[in-house]
N, C-alpha and C positions, 0 to 999 in steps of 0.2 A: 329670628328667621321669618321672610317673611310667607305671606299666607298662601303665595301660588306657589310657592317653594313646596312649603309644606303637603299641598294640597299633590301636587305632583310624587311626590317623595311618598305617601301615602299611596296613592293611585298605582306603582310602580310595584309596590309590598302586596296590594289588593291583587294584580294581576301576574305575580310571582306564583303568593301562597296558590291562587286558585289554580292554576297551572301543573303545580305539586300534587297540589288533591285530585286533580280530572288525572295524570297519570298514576299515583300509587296509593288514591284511596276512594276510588268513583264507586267500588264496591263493597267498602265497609260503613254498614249501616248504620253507626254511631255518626261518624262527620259528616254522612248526608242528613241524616235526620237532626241532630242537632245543632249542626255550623251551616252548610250550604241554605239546608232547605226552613233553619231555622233562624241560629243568629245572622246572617250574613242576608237573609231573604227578610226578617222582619227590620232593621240596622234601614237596609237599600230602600225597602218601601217605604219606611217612613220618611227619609228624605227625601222621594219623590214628590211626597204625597206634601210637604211643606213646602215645595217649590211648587209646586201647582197650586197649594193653596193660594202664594203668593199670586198667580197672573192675573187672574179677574181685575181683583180692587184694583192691583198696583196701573195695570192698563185704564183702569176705568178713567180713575183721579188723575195720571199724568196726562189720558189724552184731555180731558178738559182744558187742564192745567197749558198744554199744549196749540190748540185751537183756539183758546181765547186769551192766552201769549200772542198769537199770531196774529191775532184782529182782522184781517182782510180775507179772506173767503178768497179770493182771486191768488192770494199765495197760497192758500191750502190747495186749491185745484191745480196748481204750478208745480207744489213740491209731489202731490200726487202724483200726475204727471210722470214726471222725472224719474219719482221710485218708478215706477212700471216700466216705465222704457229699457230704467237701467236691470233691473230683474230679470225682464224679459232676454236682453242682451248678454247676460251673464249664464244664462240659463242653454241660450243657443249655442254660446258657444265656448260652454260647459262639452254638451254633447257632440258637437263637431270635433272640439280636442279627441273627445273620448274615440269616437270615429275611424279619428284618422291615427291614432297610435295602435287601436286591436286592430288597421287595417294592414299597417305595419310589421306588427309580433305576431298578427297571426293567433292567439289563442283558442287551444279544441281543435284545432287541427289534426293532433292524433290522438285525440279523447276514443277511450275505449269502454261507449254505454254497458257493455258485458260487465263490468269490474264494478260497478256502481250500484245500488240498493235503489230500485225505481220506486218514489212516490207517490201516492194517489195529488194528484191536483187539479184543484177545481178554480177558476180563473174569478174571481169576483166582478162583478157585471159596474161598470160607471153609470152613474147618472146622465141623464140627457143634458146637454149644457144650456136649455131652456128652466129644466129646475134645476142648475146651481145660480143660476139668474135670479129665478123666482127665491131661490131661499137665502139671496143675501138680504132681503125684507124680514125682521123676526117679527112673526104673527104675533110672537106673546114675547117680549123682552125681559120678563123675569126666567121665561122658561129658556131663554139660548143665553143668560147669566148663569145657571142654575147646568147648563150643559155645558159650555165654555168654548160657544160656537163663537169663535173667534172674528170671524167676519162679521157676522151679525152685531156681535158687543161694539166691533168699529165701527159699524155705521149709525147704530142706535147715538154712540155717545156723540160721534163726530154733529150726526143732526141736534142732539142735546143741549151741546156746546154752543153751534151755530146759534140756537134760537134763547140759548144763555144771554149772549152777545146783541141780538136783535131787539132784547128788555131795557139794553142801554143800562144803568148804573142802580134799579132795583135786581140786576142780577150779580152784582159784586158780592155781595154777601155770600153766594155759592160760589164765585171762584176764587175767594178767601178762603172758604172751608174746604174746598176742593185740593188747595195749594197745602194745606196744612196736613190734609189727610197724607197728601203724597209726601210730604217729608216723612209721617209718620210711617209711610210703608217704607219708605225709602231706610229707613232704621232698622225696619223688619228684616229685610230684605241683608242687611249686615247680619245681624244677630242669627239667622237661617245659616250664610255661610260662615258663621265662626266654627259651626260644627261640618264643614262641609268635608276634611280631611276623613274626618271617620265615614260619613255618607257614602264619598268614594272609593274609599276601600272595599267595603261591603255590598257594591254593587260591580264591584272588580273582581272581587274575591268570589261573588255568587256567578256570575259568568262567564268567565274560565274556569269556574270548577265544573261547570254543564258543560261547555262548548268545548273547553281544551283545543290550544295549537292545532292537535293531530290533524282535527276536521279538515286544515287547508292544504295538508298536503296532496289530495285527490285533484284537488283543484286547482296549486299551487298558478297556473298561466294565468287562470282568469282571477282569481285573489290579486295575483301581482301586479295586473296592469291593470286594473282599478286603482289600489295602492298609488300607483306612479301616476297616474292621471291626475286621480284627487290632488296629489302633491306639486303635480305640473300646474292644475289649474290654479289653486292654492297661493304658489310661489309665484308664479308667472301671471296669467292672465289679470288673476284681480290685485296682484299688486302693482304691475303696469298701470292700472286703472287708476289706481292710488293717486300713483304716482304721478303721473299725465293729466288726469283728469280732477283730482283730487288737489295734486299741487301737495302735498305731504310726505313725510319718511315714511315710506313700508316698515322700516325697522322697524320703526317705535312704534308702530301701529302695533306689530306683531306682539313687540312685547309686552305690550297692553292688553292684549288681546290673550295673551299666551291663560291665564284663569279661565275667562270665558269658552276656551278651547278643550281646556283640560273636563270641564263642568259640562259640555254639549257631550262630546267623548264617553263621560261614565252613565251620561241620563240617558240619549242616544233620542231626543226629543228638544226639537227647538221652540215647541210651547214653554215646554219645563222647565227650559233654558232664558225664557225672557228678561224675567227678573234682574237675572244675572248680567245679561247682554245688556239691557237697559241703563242700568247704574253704571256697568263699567262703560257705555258712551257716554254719556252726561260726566261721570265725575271722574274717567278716566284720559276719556280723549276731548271730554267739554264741548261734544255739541250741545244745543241749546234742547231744554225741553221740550218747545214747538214743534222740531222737528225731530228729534230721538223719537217720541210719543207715536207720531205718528206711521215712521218709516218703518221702526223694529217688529212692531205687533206685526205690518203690513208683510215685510219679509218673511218673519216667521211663521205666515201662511201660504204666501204662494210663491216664494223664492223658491228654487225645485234643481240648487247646482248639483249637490253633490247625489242626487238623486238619479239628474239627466245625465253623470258620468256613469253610474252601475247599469243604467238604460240602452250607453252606448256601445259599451262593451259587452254587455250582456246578448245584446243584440247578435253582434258579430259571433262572440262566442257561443253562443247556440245555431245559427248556421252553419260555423264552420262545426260542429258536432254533428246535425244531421248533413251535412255534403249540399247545403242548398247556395245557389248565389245567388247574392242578392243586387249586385251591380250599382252603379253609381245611381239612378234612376230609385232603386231600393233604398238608397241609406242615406238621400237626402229626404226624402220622404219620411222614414226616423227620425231624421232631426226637425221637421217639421212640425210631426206629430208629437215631438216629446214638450216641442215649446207649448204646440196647442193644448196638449192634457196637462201642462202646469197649470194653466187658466182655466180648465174646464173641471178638474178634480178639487180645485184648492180647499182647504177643509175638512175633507173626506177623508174618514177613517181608512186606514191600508191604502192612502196615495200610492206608495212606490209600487204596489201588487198593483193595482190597476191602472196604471200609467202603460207599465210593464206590458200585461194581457192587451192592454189599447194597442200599442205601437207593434207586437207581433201579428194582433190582426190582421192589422192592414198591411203590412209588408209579407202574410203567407205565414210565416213562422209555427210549430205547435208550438200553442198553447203551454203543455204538456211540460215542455223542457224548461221553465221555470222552478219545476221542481228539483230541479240537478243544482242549482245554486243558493236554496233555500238555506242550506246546511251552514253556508259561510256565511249567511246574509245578516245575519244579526251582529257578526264583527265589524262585519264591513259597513252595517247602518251607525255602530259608534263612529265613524272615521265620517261619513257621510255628512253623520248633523254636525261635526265642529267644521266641515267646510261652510257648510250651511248660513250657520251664525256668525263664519269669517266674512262670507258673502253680506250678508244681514249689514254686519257694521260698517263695511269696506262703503255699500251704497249710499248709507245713512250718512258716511263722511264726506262724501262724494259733494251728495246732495247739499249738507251742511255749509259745505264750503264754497258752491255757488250761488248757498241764499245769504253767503256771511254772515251765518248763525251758527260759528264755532269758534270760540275761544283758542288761539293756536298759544297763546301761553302756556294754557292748560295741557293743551297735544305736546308739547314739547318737554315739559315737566315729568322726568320719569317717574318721581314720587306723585305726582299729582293724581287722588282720588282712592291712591292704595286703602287694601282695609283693616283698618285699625283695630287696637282688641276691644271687645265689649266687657267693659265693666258696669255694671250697677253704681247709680248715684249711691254716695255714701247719706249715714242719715244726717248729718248736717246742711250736704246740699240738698234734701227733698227736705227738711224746712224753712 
């Protein structure tokens, strides 16, 4: 069997049993205390916490490995470029989909605040976008290693790299060991998800045993067309992209893609997910590591789709709950603002909240009625980041494939880069 089989099949038992337990045992304090709050919460955070372990080095070593792959400065500012545009692009009209379908259905239209349990909510304040400027500079670069300020690690290591390269051939000895290290994680990084079936259970299992289905029934319009957006945008938009722009089978993307999907889904964190996104572009779809290196980490900080689709809806859907309209004038102004707080929040802890609170701002909205959607929001954030990392790889191959830094033998190969089982050398091979 193989391992996204598995992984899946597992995932499916994880958000079964938990489903079981949030209806007929959310009140007996043996399977809260000892399964939800214990096996299934200690199980879920350790795997978190070794996929996170993983992102620092794995980013560190491949962006080197990647940038002085690339030798010319004039293509890293190219392929930079390219991701940002395409991001940006992806992102705009992530949220205009989103837009124009709840302009469509209509959601909250006959929302009745009386029936619903009002929230205390307090709006988290963004940063000025002069310091997210200023703090892509890390004053102390052990201490935004040490934090896992993700932008900061990119550009410390991308300048690292550069003036790796500018020593000319006494700096080959570093990106020899640099190259080595990265196979070495790159091994990690297997052996992490040989256990990832149980990992996903236990973070399926603890989830729906809190959140339980029931929650989306209050809200069943605005769940659902989120739902159908994500999957619009998902199917449609950025496989178009693929396809068009890309010059590649969507299929086989997807089905490539289908692990990394399953793995964004249980973690509900596209840091956490690098690792994973990483390897399966390199040795599933073979882009090169010059560019994987660079684009993935890059995405997985200020890519902001599946983000700007809960932004678009949510939008609408809170208007039409308080009776306000907000007119054409209103909701391209949304979509404005959702592109602009991708770029202006990126990094920042509670992005989607304060994206969120940004864009009601300015288009009049309370504040307030964010808290009417809080309840689903953590299902909805699993669904969210596997767009996310769809998005992530979809540009990375994009991009790959206009700098002809992607092996299409390898994208073609369904087997190509699957994960093998990890065995221990025996002791004849380690002497």
């Amino acid at each position: 069997m193989k391992m996204t089989t598995k992984i899946l099949i597992w995932m499916v038992a994880g958000l079964a049993l938990g489903s079981v337990i949030n209806v007929f045992a959310s009140d007996v304090a043996f399977v809260q205390d000892y399964f939800v709050n214990g096996l299934f919460h200690v199980l879920g955070a350790i795997f978190i916490s070794l996929l996170k372990m993983l992102v620092v080095p794995l980013v560190t070593f491949s962006l080197i490995c990647g940038v002085c792959g690339i030798g010319d400065i004039k293509k890293l500012g190219r392929v930079g470029l390219k991701s940002f545009l395409l991001f940006m692009f992806t992102t705009a009209s992530a949220i205009t989909l989103a837009v124009f379908v709840a302009m469509i259905v209509a959601p909250g239209k006959d929302f009745d605040l009386a029936t619903t349990e009002q929230i205390a909510f307090e709006a988290p304040e963004a940063p000025p976008l002069t310091q997210v400027f200023i703090d892509l500079i890390p004053s102390n670069p052990v201490a935004a290693y040490a934090d896992g300020n993700m932008l900061q690690i990119i550009f410390f290591t991308i300048l690292f790299a550069v003036c790796i390269l500018m020593i000319g051939e006494r700096g080959r000895p570093i990106i020899d060991s640099a190259e080595r290290l990265n196979e070495v994680m790159m091994r990690v990084v297997t052996v992490v998800m040989s256990i990832a079936p149980y990992g996903v259970f236990a973070l399926m299992a603890k989830t729906f045993s809190l959140q339980g289905l029931g929650l989306i029934l209050p809200m069943i319009s605005y769940f659902g067309v989120v739902v159908l957006v994500l999957l619009l945008h998902l199917t449609g938009t950025l496989m178009l992209l693929l396809k068009f722009a890309g010059r590649v089978s969507p299929l086989m993307f997807l089905k490539k893609m289908r692990g990394v999907q399953i793995f964004a889904f249980s973690t509900s964190s596209s840091n956490a997910t690098i690792p994973v996104t990483l390897r399966a572009v390199e040795k599933r779809l073979g882009v090169d590591n010059s560019t994987a290196s660079f684009v993935v980490p890059f995405g997985a900080t200020i890519n902001m789709d599946g983000t700007a689709v809960m932004q678009g809806v949510a939008t609408v859907f809170i208007a039409n709950v308080y009776g306000i309209e907000l007119g054409l004038p209103g909701y391209l102004t949304v979509i404005g603002m959702a592109v602009l707080a991708s770029i202006g929040t990126a990094g920042v802890p509670g992005v989607g909240l304060i994206m969120l609170a940004m864009v009601f701002n300015q288009v009049g909205l309370p504040v307030e009625g964010i808290a009417l959607i809080m309840g689903v929001d953590r299902l909805l954030d699993m669904m969210r980041t596997a767009v996310n990392v769809t998005g992530d790889a979809t540009v990375t191959t994009i991009v790959a494939r206009s700098e002809d830094s992607i092996s299409m033998g390898t994208f073609n190969d369904p087997d190509a880069g699957a994960i093998e089982d990890v065995h221990l050398p025996s002791k004849e091979m380690r002497v």
